[in-house]
N, C-alpha and C positions, 0 to 999 in steps of 0.2 A: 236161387237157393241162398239163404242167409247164414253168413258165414258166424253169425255170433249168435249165442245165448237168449232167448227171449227171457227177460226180467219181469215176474209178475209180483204187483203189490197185494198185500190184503189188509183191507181198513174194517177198523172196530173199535165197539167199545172196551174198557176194562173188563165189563161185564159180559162181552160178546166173547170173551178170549178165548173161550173155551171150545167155540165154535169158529173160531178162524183157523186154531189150532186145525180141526180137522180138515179145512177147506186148505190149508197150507200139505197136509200130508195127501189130499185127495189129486193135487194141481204138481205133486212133484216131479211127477215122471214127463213133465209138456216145459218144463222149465226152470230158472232158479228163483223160487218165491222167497218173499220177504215179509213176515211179521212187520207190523208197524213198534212192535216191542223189540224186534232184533237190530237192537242201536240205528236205529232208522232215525233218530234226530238225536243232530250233531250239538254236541254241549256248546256256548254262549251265543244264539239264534235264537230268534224268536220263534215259536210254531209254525207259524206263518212265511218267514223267511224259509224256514228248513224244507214245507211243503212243497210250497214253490219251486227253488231250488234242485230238491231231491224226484221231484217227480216226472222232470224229463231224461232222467235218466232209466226209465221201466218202457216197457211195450203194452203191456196189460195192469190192470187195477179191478181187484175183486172189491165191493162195498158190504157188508153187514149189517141189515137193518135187523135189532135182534130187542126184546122187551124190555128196554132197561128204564122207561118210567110213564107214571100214568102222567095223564096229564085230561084238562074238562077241558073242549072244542065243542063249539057251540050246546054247550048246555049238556054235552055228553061226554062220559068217560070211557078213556080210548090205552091202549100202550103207545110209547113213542119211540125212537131212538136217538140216541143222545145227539146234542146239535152239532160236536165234533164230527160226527159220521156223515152228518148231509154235509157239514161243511169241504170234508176232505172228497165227498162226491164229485163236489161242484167244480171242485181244484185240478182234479184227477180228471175229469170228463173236459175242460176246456184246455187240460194239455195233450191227454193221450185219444181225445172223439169219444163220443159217444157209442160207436161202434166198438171201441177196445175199454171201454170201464161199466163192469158187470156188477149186477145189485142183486145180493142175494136176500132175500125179507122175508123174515119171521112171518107165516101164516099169524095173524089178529094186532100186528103193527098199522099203524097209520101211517100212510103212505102220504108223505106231504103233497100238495097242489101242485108245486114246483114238476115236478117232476111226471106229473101228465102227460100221457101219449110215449113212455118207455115203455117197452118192454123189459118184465123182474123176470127174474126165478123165484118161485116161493120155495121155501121149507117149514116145514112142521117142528122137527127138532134133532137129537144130533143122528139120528139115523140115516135122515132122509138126505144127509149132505152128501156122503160119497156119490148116489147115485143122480144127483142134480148138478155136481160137477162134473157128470160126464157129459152135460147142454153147455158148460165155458170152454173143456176143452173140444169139444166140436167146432163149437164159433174160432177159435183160435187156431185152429188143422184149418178153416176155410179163410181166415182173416191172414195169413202165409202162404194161401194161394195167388195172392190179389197184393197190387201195392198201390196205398192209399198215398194222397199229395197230404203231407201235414208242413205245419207251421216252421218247423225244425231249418235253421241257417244254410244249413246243405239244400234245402228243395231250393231256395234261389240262386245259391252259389251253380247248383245244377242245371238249370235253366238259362244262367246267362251263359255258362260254360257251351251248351248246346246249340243256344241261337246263335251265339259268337264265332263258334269254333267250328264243332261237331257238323251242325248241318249245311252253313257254305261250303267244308273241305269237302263233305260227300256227295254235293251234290256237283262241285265243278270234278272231281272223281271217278264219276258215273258216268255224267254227258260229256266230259272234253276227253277221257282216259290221258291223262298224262299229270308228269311232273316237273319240275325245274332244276337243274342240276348246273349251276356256273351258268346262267343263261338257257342251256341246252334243254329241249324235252327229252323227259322220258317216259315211255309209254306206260300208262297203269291201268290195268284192267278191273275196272270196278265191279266185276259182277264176278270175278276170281280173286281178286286180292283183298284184302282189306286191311281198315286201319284202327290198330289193335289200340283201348285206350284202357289203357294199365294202371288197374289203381294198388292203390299202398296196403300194405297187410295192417300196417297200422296208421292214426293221424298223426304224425310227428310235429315236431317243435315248424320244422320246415324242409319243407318236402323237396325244393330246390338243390342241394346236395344229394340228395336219395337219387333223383331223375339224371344228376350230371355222372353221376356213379354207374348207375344201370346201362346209360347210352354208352360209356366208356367200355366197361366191361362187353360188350355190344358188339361193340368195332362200328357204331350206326353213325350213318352220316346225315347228313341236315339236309333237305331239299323243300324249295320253295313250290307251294299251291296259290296259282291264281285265283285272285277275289273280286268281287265286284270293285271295292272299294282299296283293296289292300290286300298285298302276299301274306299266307300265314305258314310257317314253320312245321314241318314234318321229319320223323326221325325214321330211318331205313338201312338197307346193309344191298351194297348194290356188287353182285358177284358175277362177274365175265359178261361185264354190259346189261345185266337181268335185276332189276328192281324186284326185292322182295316185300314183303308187306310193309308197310308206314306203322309209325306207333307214336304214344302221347301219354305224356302223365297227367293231369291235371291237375297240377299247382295249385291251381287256385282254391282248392282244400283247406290251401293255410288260411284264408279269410274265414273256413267254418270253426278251423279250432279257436283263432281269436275270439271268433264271439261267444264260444263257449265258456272261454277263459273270462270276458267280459261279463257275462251273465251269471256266472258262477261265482262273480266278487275276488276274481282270484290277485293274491297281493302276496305269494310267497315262489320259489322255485320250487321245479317238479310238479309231481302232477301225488293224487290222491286216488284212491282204488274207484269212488264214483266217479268223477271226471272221467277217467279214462272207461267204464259206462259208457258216458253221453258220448263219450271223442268215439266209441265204435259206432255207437246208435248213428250217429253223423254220417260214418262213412256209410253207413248201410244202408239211410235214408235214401243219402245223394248216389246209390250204387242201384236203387229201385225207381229213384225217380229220373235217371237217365237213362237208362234201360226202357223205361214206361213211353219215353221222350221219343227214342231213336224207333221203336216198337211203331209209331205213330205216322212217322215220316217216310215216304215213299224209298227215297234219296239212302238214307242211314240206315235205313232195316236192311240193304242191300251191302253196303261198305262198312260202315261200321260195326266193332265187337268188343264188348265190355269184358277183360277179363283181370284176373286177381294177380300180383305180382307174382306170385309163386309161379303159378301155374305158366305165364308167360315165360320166365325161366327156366321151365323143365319143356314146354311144347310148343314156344314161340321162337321169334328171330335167332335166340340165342343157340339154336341147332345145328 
């Protein structure tokens, strides 16, 4: 279940506007849309910069191919759509896929070559939009079924988190049932216990205070898991000899806000309302894409469980 806002974009011409307008009031009830005219670029950026930029911080991107000039293609005359609109397609579709940036086009537009073998929506004119954006928001109820691997810093930071961590702990878990305690086993039942990995309600500056805070407040102790290679660290609350579930923050979050911070050109303290955007899109990639992970693996669909800090605090260890 995604605990954040889907952010959808809609690109157009000047002259489209009036027709984004309605594709903005048709998409508001599926999430928070955005005009490319509602200060969507940031003053001293170039267009370019800002696109970039700004557009991984959205889930979805509507495009507007809509009549705003003739133009003669081979010897014939045709309507086109202005070159900013394929431009900002192109932008939009190789950050957010092709599956989450939707082309809505003008019935008697030229449909450029580029873009052969999509499937559009056509429209006629402004009537026909309400009832054609009821085909984006379908695609987008089934695109929130499903979680897609994208490009985003968090699906690696997740992936190494998993192979690293997540699936050697559950799987010596499962087949040895035990833990280490000052040397000593203690028994863990992997197919009744598990090991709860608790992520942060937000990306913070650095999450390593956060995690020392929550173990504290906890009363959770440290016990070591045999590795092939190396002991790894688990957090627990061991009450009249009885191991209760193991838990885990993954830290290594902070390497997804740096690169965001990195990729965002960021050169001032604090954070700006879009940044913090992409810092949830982050958490919620790497919160779909380890879920997809553990889903996959014999070992962790059995022991391991992904859940949200709150929730861990009102229904976990801390009871």
């Amino acid at each position: 279940m995604r605990s954040v806002e889907d952010r959808i974009f809609i690109a157009s011409s000047a002259e489209g506007k009036k027709y984004a307008k309605i594709v903005k009031a048709s998409l508001e009830n599926i999430g928070k849309v955005i005009l490319w005219s509602d200060n969507f670029f940031r003053l001293g950026e170039s267009t370019l910069e800002n696109l970039c930029k700004q557009a991984a911080g959205f889930d979805y991107a509507v495009v507007l191919y809509t009549k705003d000039d003739h133009a003669v293609v081979r010897k014939k005359q045709c309507f086109t759509a202005r070159d900013n609109v394929l431009f900002e397609h192109g932008i939009f579709t190789g950050v957010l896929s092709r599956y989450r940036t939707f082309a809505l086009i003008q019935k008697g537009v030229r449909v450029p070559s580029d873009l052969s073998g999509i499937t559009y929506i056509f429209f006629k004119n402004e009537k026909d939009l309400p009832q054609e954006c009821k085909k984006i928001k379908g695609k987008i109820r089934e695109e929130r079924q499903i979680s897609r691997i994208s490009m985003l810093p968090s699906t690696a930071t997740a992936l190494s988190y998993f192979e690293n961590f997540v699936k050697p702990v559950c799987r010596h878990l499962l087949t040895e049932n035990y833990v280490l305690s000052e040397g000593k086993q203690l028994a863990f039942n992997g197919m009744k216990q598990k090991l709860n990995i608790v992520l942060p309600q937000v990306l913070s500056e650095d999450l390593k205070p956060r995690f020392y805070e929550l173990k504290a407040r906890a009363g959770l102790q440290e016990f070591q898991i045999p590795g092939i290679h190396r002991y790894f660290t688990g957090y627990g609350r061991l009450i009249g000899g009885t191991l209760y579930d193991l838990m885990d923050m993954p830290t290594c979050l902070n390497v997804s806000r740096k690169a965001v911070e990195l990729y965002m050109g960021k050169d001032f303290i604090g954070t700006v309302s879009h940044m913090e955007c992409i810092f949830a899109r982050e958490l919620e990639n790497f919160r779909a894409t380890l879920q997809y992970l553990i889903d996959g693996d014999d070992a962790a669909r059995h022991v391991a469980c992904v859940v949200n800090e709150e929730d861990f605090t009102k229904v976990g260890v801390l009871q």
